[in-house]
N, C-alpha and C positions, 0 to 999 in steps of 0.2 A: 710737564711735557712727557716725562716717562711715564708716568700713572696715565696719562693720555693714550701713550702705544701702547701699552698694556692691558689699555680695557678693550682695543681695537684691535687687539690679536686675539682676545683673550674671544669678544665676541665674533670674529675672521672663525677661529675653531669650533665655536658651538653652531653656527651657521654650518659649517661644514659637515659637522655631526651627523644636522637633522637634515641635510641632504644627504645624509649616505644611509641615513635611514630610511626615507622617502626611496628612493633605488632600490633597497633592498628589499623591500616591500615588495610582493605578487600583483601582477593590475590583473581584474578579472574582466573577461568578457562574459555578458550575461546575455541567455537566451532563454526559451522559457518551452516549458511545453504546456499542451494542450490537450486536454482528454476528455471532452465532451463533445457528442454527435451534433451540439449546436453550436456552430463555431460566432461567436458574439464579443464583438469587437468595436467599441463605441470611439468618439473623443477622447472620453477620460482614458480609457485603456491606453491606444493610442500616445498619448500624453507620456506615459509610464513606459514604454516600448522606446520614445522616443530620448527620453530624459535618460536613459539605459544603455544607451549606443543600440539595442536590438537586434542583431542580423539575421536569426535565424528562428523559426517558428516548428517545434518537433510536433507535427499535427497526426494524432491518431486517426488511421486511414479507419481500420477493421481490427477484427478479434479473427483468430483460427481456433477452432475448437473440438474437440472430437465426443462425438454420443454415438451411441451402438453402433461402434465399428465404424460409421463414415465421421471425416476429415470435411467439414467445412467453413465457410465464413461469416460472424455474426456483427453484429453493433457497429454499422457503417456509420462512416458520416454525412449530415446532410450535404448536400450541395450548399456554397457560399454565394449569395448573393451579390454581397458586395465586403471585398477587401481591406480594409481604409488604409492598411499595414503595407500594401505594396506600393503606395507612396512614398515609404522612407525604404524601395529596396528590402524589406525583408524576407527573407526565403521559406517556402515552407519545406520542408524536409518529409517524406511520409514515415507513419511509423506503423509498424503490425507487431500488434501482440499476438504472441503465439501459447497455447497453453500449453504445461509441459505433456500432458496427455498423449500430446500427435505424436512428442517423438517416442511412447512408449514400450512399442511395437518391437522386440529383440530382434523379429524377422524380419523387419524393415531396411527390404533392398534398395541399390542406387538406382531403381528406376523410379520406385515408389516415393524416393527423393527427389529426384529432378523431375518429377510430375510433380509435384510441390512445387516446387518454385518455378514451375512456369506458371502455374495454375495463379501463384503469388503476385508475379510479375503483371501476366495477362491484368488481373485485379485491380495492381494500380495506376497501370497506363489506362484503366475501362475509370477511376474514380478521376484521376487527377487532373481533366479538364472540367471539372465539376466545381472541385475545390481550387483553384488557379494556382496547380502546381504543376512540378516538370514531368514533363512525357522522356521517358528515357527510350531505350533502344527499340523502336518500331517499327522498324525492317531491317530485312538482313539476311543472312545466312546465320542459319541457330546451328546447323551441324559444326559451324568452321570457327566460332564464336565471332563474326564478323557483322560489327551491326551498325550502323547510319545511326548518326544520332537525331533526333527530333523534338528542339524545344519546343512550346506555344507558342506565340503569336509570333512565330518566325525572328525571333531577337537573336543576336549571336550566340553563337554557342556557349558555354561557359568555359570553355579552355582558352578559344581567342578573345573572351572578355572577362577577367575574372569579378567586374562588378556587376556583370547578369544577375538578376533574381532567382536565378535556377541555376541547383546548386544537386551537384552529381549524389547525394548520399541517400543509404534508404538503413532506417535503423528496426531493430528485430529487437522485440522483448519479448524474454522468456528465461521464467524461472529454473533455466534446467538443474538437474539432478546427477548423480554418479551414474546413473543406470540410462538418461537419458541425454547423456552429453556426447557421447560417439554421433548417434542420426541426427542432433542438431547442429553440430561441429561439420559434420558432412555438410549438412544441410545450407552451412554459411558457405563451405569452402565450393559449393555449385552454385549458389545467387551470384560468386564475386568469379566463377567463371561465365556465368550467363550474361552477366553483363559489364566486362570491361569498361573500365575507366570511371564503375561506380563504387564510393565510398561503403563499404557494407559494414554497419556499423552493430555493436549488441551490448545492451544493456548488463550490466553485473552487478549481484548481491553482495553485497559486504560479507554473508558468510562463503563465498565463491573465493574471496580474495583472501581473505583471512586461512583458508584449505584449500588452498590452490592443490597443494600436490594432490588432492584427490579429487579435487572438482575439476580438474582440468583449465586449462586458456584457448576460449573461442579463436577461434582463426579469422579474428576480424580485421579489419584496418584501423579501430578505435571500440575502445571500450567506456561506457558511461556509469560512473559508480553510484550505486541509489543509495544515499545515505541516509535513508530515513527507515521505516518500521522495523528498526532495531530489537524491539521486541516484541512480543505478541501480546496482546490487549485483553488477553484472560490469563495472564503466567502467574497473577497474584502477587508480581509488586508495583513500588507506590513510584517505577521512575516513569515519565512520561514514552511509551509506547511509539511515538510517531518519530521523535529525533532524544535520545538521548547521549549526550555527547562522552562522556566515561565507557556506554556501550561503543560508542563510535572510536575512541581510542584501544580500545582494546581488539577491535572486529581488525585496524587498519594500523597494526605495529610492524608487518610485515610490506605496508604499502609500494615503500621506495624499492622492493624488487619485485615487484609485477612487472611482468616483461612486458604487456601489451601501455600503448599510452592512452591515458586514461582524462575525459573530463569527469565532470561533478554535477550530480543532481542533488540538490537542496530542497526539503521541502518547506512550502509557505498554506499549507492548511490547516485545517482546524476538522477533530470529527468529534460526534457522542457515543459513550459506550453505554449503551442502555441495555441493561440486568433485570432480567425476569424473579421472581421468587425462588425458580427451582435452576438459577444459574444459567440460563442460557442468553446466551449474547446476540447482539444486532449492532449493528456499527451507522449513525446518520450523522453524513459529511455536510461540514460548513455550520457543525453548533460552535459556538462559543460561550463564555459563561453571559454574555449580555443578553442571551434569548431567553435565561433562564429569569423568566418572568416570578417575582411573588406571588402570585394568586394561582401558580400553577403547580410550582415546582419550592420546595425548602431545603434549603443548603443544609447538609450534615456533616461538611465536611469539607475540604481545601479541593475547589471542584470539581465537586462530588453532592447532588440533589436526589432529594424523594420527589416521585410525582404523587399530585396530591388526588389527580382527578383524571378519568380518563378523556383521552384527547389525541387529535394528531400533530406528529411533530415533525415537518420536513417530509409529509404523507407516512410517514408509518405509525401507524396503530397503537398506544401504550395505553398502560393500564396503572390505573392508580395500586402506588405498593411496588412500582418498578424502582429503581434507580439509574441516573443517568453522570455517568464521570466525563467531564469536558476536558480533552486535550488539545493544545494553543501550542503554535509556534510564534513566540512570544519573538521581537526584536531583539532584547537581548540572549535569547536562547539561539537565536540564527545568528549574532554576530559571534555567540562565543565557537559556534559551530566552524563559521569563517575563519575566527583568527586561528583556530587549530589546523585548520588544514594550511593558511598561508605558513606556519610553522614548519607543518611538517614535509610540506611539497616543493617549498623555498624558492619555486618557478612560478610565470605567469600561466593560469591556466582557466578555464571557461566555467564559468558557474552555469547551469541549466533548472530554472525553478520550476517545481511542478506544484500548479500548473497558472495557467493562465486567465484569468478569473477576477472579474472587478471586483466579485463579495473577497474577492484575498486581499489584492490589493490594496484595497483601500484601509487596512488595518497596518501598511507600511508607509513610511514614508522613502523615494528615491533613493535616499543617502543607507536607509536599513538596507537596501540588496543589494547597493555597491561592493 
């Protein structure tokens, strides 16, 4: 009878255990971005968005760019046809890349700023009934910052509902610099007064965060950490380029005091780095070593091919005598990626995968980006 109570307390405890292990554990909400001008969204997608809880959809609106001296906008997206994603409520969020160039300009006054960002603004209230996303402040008084808000199809606001589809935030990527982070720091802290009551969100480089005291902290309301091309893909060594996680521990030892609050971008791609004879590089996204066909291409190496013959590969052009190195974000290289940040962040917090994409997908199974 006592060896009885005993094996009932004994397992009373370990049950307890691995429930306070379970608690202690981060739960992640997962969202994903999107960075292709053809937004392509099937069932199976679908399927994966949905099996994911999904809320949110980081849809690349445009690029801002700057060539001889003029500032303007390239690589739109098309118009979406059809959504299948706003059936389960998911939200598209816009996002604009900005290249660091625009803010290079040292004489770059607060007018030549705030014509930016209205120029911005105007841009994605002109794309975002295209792509079925939110129209923000489209009348109003611009002088007093007083603006009427205006969802689509006349759905409640997002403040009196907050399970609307339309979701107040507009996110900014851009690599800034030391010498370029005052006019785009500006540049945030006038979108987030142009448009009251919107989320004004900015992407950050792991070495941003790692040198904060010299890189400064955007004046955002959220910050998105990009943890992946940790290193550059000609430095000449053998660790994988796109996520490696030793470089990730060391970029992110000062994490837990970055004052801005921060989610997390992960990535789920795959590219080729293909090497000319006289070392110059070309980067073709979505190889993996499975394309590397035998009649084409011979492995010399832990993936790493000669091409044998010339040919195209993903439409670029190569030549027999190139080489091409495949780097994979393998399952287990993303879980080992996860469980270090649930380590080190010890909070629930949002994973964001980039990007969105059935050829990624389908190289994951659900339970791999939980």
């Amino acid at each position: 009878m006592c060896r009885h109570i005993s094996a009932i307390l004994l397992a009373g405890f370990v049950l307890m255990g691995c429930l306070s292990c379970q608690k202690g554990k981060p739960r992640h909400a997962i969202n994903f971005y999107h960075w292709k001008s053809s937004y392509q969204v099937d069932e199976e997608v679908r399927t994966y968005t949905k099996g994911l809880g999904c809320e949110k959809i980081y849809l690349h609106y445009f690029d801002v760019v700057k060539k001889d001296g003029l500032v303007f906008p390239v690589n739109f997206i098309k118009p979406i046809e059809q959504n299948l994603l706003r059936q389960d409520s998911v939200r598209i969020v816009p996002d604009i890349f900005i290249a660091n160039e625009v803010f290079a300009d040292t004489d770059m006054g607060e007018y030549a700023i705030q014509s930016l960002v209205d120029k911005i603004y105007a841009m994605i209230n002109t794309i975002a009934p295209h792509v079925g996303g939110p129209l923000y402040c489209s009348v109003g008084n611009m002088e007093e910052k007083k603006c009427e808000w205006s969802p689509l199809f006349n759905l409640p606001d997002p403040v009196d509902d907050p399970d609307s589809p339309h979701y107040r935030e507009i996110q900014f990527d851009c690599d800034w610099t030391q010498t370029t982070k005052e006019n785009y720091f500006t540049f945030l802290s006038f979108m987030k007064k142009t448009l009251p009551g919107v989320k004004i969100t900015s992407t950050i480089r792991l070495h941003q965060v790692k040198d904060r005291e010299t890189m400064g902290v955007p004046p955002a309301d959220k910050g998105y950490l990009m943890c992946y091309a940790t290193s550059g893909v000609d430095d000449g060594s053998d660790s994988n380029s796109i996520l490696d996680v030793n470089l990730l521990k060391n970029y992110t030892q000062k994490l837990n005091r970055y004052p801005l609050p921060l989610d997390y971008a992960l990535p789920i791609f795959s590219w080729g780095i293909v090497s000319n004879q006289n070392g110059k590089v070309k980067l073709v996204n979505g190889l993996t070593n499975s394309d590397m066909d035998e009649t084409r291409f011979r492995k010399i190496g832990e993936n790493k091919y000669e091409v044998l013959e010339d040919c195209f590969l993903n439409g670029l052009y190569i030549n027999e005598g190139f080489t091409i190195e495949i780097e994979e974000i393998t399952p287990p290289l993303l879980r080992s990626a996860i469980q270090y940040l649930d380590e080190k962040i010890k909070k629930d917090y949002t994973i964001v995968y980039f990007h969105l994409s059935k050829g990624f997908l389908k190289r994951y199974s659900i339970d791999d980006l939980k």
